[in-house]
C-alpha positions as CSV (number, residue, x, y, z in Angstrom):
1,X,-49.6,128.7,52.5
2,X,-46.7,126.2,52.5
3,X,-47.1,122.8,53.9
4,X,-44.9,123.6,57.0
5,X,-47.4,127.1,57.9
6,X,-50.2,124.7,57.6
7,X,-48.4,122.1,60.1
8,X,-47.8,124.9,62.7
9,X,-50.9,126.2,62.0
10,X,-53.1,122.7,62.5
11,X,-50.5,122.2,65.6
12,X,-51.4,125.6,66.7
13,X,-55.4,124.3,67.0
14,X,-54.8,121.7,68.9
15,X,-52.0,122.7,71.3
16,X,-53.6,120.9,74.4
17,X,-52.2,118.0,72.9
18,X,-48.8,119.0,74.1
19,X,-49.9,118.8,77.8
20,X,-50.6,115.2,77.1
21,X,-47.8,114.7,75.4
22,X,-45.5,116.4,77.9
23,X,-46.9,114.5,81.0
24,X,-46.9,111.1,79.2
25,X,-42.6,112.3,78.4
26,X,-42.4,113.6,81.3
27,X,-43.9,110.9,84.0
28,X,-41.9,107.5,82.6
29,X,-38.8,109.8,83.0
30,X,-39.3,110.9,86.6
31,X,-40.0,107.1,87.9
32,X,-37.0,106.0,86.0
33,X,-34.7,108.3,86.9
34,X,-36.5,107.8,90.9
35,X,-35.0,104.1,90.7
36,X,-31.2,105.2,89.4
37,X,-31.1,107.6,92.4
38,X,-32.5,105.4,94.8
39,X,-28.7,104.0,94.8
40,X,-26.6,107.6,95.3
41,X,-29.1,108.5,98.1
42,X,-28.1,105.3,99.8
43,X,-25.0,106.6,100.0
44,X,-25.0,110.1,100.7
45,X,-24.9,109.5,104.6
46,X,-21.7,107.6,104.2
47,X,-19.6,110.2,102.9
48,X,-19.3,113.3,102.0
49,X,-17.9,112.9,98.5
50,X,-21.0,111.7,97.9
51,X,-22.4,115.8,97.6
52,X,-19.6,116.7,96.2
53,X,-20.0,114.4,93.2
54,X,-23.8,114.5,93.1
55,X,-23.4,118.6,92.7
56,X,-21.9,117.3,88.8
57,X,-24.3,113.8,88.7
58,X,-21.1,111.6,87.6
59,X,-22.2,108.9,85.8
60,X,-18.9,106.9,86.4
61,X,-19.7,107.8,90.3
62,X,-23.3,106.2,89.9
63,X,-22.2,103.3,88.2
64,X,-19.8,102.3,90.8
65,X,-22.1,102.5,93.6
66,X,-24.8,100.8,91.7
67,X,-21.8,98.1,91.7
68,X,-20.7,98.4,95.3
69,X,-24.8,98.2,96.5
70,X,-26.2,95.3,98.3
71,X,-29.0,95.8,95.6
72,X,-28.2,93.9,92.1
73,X,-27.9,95.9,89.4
74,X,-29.7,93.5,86.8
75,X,-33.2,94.0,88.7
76,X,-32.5,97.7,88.5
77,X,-31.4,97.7,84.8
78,X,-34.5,95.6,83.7
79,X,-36.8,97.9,86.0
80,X,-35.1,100.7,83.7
81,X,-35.7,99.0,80.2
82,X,-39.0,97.7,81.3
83,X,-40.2,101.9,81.5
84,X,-39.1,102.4,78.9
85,X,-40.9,99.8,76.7
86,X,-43.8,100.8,78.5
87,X,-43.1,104.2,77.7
88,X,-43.0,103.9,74.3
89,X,-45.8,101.7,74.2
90,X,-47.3,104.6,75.8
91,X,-46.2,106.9,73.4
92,X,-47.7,104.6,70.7
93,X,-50.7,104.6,72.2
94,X,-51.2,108.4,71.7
95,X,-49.6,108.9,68.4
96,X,-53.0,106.8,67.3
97,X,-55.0,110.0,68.5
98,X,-52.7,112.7,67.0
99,X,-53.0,110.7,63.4
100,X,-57.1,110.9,64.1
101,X,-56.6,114.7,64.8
102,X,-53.7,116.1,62.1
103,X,-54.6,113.2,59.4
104,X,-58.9,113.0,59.4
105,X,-58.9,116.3,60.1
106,X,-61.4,116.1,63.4
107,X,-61.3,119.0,65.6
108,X,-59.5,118.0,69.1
109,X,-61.3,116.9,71.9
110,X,-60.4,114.3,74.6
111,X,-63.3,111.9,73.6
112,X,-61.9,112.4,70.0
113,X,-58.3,112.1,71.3
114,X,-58.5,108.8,72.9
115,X,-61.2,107.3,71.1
116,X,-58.1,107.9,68.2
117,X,-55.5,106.5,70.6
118,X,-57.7,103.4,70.9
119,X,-59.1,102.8,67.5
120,X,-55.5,102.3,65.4
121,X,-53.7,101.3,68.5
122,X,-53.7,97.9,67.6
123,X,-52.6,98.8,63.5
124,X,-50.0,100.8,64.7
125,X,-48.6,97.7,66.7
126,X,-48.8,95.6,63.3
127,X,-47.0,98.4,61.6
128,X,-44.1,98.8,64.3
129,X,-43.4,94.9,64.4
130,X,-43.2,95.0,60.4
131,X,-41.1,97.9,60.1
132,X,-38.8,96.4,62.8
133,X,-37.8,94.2,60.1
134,X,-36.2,97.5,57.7
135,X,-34.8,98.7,60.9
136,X,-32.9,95.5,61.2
137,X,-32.0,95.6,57.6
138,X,-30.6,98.9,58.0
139,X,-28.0,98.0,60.8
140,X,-26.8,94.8,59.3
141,X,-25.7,96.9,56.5
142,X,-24.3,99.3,58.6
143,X,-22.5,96.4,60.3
144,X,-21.5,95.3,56.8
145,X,-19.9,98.5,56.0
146,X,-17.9,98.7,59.6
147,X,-16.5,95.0,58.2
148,X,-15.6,96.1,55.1
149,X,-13.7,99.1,56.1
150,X,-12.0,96.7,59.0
151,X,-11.1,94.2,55.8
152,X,-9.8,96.6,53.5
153,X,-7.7,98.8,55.9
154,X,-7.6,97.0,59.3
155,X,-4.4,96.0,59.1
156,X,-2.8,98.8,57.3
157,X,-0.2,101.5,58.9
158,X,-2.6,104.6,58.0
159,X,-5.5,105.4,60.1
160,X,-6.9,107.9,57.6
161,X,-8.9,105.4,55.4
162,X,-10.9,104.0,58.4
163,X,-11.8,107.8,59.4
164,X,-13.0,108.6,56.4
165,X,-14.8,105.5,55.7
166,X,-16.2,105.6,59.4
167,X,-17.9,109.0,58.4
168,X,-19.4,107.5,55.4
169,X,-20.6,104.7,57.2
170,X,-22.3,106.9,59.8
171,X,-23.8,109.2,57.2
172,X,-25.3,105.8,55.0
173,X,-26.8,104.4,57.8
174,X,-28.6,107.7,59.0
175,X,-29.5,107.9,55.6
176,X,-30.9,104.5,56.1
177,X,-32.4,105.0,59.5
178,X,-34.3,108.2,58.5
179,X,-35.4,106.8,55.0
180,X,-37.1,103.7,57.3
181,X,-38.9,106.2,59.7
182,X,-40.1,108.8,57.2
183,X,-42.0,105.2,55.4
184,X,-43.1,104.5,59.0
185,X,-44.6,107.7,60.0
186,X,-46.4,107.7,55.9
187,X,-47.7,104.0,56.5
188,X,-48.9,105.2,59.9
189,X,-50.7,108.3,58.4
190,X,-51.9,106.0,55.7
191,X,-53.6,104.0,58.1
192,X,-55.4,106.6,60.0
193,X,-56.7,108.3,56.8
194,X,-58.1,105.6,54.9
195,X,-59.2,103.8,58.2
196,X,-57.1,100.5,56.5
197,X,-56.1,97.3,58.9
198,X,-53.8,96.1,56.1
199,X,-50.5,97.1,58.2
200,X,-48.0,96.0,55.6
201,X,-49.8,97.2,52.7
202,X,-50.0,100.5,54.3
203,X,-46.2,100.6,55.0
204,X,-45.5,99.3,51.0
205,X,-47.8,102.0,50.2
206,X,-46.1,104.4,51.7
207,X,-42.9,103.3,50.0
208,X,-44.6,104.4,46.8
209,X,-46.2,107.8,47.8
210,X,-42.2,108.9,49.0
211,X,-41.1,107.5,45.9
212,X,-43.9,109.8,43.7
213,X,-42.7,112.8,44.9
214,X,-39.2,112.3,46.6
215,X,-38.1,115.7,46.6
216,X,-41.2,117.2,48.4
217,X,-41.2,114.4,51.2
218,X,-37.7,114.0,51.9
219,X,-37.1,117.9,51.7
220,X,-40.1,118.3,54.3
221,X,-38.6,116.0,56.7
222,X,-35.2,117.5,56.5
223,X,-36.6,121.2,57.6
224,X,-38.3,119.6,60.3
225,X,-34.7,117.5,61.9
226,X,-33.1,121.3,61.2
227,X,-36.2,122.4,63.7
228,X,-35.7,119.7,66.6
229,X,-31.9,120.0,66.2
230,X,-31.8,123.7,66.4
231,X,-33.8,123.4,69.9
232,X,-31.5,120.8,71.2
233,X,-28.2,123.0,70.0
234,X,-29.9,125.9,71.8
235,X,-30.5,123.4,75.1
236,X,-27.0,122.8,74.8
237,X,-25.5,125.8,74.5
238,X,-27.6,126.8,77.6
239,X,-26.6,124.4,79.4
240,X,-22.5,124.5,78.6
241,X,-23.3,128.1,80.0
242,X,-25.1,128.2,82.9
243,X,-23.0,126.2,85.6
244,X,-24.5,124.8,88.7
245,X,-23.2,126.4,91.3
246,X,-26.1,127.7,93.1
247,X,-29.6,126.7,94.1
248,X,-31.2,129.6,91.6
249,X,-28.6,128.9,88.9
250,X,-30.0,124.6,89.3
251,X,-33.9,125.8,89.5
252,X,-33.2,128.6,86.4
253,X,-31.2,125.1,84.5
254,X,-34.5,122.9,85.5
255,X,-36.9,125.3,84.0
256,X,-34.3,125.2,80.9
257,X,-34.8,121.4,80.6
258,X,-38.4,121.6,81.0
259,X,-39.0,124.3,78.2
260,X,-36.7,121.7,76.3
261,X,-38.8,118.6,77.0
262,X,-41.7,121.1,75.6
263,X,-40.1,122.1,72.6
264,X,-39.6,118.2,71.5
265,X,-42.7,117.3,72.5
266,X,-43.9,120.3,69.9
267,X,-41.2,119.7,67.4
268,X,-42.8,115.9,67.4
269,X,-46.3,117.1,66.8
270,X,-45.0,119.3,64.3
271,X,-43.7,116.2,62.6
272,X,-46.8,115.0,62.3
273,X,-49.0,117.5,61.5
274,X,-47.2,118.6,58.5
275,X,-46.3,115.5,57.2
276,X,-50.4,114.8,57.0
277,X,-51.2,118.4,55.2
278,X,-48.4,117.0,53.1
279,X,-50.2,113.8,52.8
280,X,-53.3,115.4,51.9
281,X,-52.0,117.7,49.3
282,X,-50.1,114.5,47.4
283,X,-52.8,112.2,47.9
284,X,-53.9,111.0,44.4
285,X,-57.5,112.1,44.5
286,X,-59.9,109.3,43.7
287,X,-61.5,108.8,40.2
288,X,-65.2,110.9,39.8
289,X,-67.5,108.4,39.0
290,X,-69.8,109.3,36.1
291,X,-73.5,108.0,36.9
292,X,-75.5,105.7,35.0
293,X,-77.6,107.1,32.3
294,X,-81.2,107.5,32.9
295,X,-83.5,105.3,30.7
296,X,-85.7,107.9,28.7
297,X,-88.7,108.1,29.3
298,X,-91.4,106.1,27.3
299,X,-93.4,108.0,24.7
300,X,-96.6,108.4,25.7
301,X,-99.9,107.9,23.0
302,X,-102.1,111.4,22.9
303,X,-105.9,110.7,22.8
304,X,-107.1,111.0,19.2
305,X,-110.1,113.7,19.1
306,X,-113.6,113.0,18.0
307,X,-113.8,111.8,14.4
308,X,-110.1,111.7,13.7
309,X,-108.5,108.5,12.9
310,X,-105.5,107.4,14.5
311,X,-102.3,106.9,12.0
312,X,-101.8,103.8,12.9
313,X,-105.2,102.7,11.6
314,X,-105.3,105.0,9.1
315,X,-105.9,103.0,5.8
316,X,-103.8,102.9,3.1
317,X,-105.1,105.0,0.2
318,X,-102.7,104.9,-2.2
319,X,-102.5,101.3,-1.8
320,X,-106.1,100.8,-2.4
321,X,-106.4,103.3,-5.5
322,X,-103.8,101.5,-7.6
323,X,-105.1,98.2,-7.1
324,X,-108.2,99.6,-8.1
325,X,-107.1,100.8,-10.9
């Protein structure tokens, strides 16, 4: 069985995870998008341009009346980026329970779950701070790249240079980008399984367990991206093709979205729980240690029989016939 079968297969066990999953996706996204429409609704009993836009949710329409409003749209931008810190606090909170079920191996419960999420909560914060720092690495040299390319063919005539150079730049720093969160999610699964509080170790660690077996890691976490991507391409195309022009066309579209927000909560799981069978199977295995020898037993002294002299009393008759003679 392959490491991917065995992901879909440990994913598989524990599929009530992805109702937790899909409410904690599902619930930061509702209240935030709640607070953008609370501007368009203002609005709707002023015109009735308002219905006719809303049918196609322009986002250069919303913007506008977010400026026009007597509400300030800085309250209503922080209210939005404050969600969604706390939702993905939220959703660091439960990746410390999937870890505890995909990477010790326990069988899922709730108590198990959450006593998971609670337990490397706090190691899982270190490790996010820490890797923040690669993350930041990363973009400043995609930011160096974009200069160079302005430096060295800005002010040329020829617009082909930059396009091709644009493309590389784009591809170098996903490169970069995906090389920093495959070492995350390792460091994280390092973490769980060797129940470590050493965040950074963990996360230098994991540097050398991709760089052991490169092909095997890197290869895994490409077949997974094809996975997510092709759900999203089918989403897409979907969606391109189903217009909303009725009230069953925008319920059939809904349902669409929701079976999407499903798949990406599975195709995150999935992530997961293959990448810790991988982990498992990789995972030098420690040294058997040999135990200490026994001491032997002491001989023990037979009790001589009646009339028989022991030999270590025995006298010495040779001796005792040559000095004789």
């Amino acid at each position: 069985m392959t490491v991917f079968h065995q992901g879909v297969r440990s994913l598989q066990q524990a599929r009530r995870m992805l109702l937790v999953f899909y409410a904690a996706a599902t619930l930061p996204a509702v209240i935030g998008a709640a607070v953008v429409m609370t501007v368009p609704f203002d609005s709707l009993r002023h015109s009735t341009w308002a219905i006719a836009l809303g049918n196609n949710l322009d986002a250069s329409w919303i913007a506008e009346l977010i400026a026009q409003s007597a509400v300030p749209a800085l309250p209503m931008l922080a209210a939005v980026l404050g969600l969604a810190g706390l939702a993905r606090i939220l959703q660091l909170f439960l990746l410390g329970g999937t870890l505890q079920i995909f990477g010790v191996g326990e069988p899922f419960s709730a108590a198990v779950f959450f006593c998971g999420c609670g337990r490397h909560f706090w190691r899982l914060v270190r490790l996010t701070l820490f890797s923040l720092i690669f993350f930041g690495v990363a973009g400043a040299i995609g930011a160096g790249l974009n200069w160079a390319g302005l430096k060295i063919w800005g002010e040329g005539s020829a617009a082909g240079p930059l396009v091709y150079w644009g493309w590389f730049r784009v591809v170098f720093l996903a490169c970069l980008l995906g090389v920093c969160s495959l070492v995350f999610d390792y460091a994280a699964i390092r973490l769980a399984v060797e129940d470590s509080r050493q965040s950074v170790r963990a996360y230098l660690g994991a540097f050398r367990f991709i760089w052991r077996a490169p092909f095997r890691t890197i290869s895994l976490y490409i077949v997974l991206w094809l996975v997510a991507l092709l759900f999203l391409a089918a989403y897409a195309g979907v969606s391109w093709l189903v217009p909303q022009t009725s009230l069953a066309l925008i319920v059939l579209l809904f349902l669409v979205r929701q079976a999407t927000v499903l798949a990406k909560v599975w195709c995150r799981l999935l992530f997961y729980s293959a990448q810790c069978a991988l982990y498992r199977d990789l995972r030098p295995s420690p040294a058997p240690v040999e135990p200490a020898p026994r001491p032997l037993p002491e001989p023990v002294a037979l009790p001589a029989e009646p009339g028989q002299v022991p030999p270590e009393t025995e006298p010495d008759r040779s001796g005792g016939a040559f000095a004789g003679s």
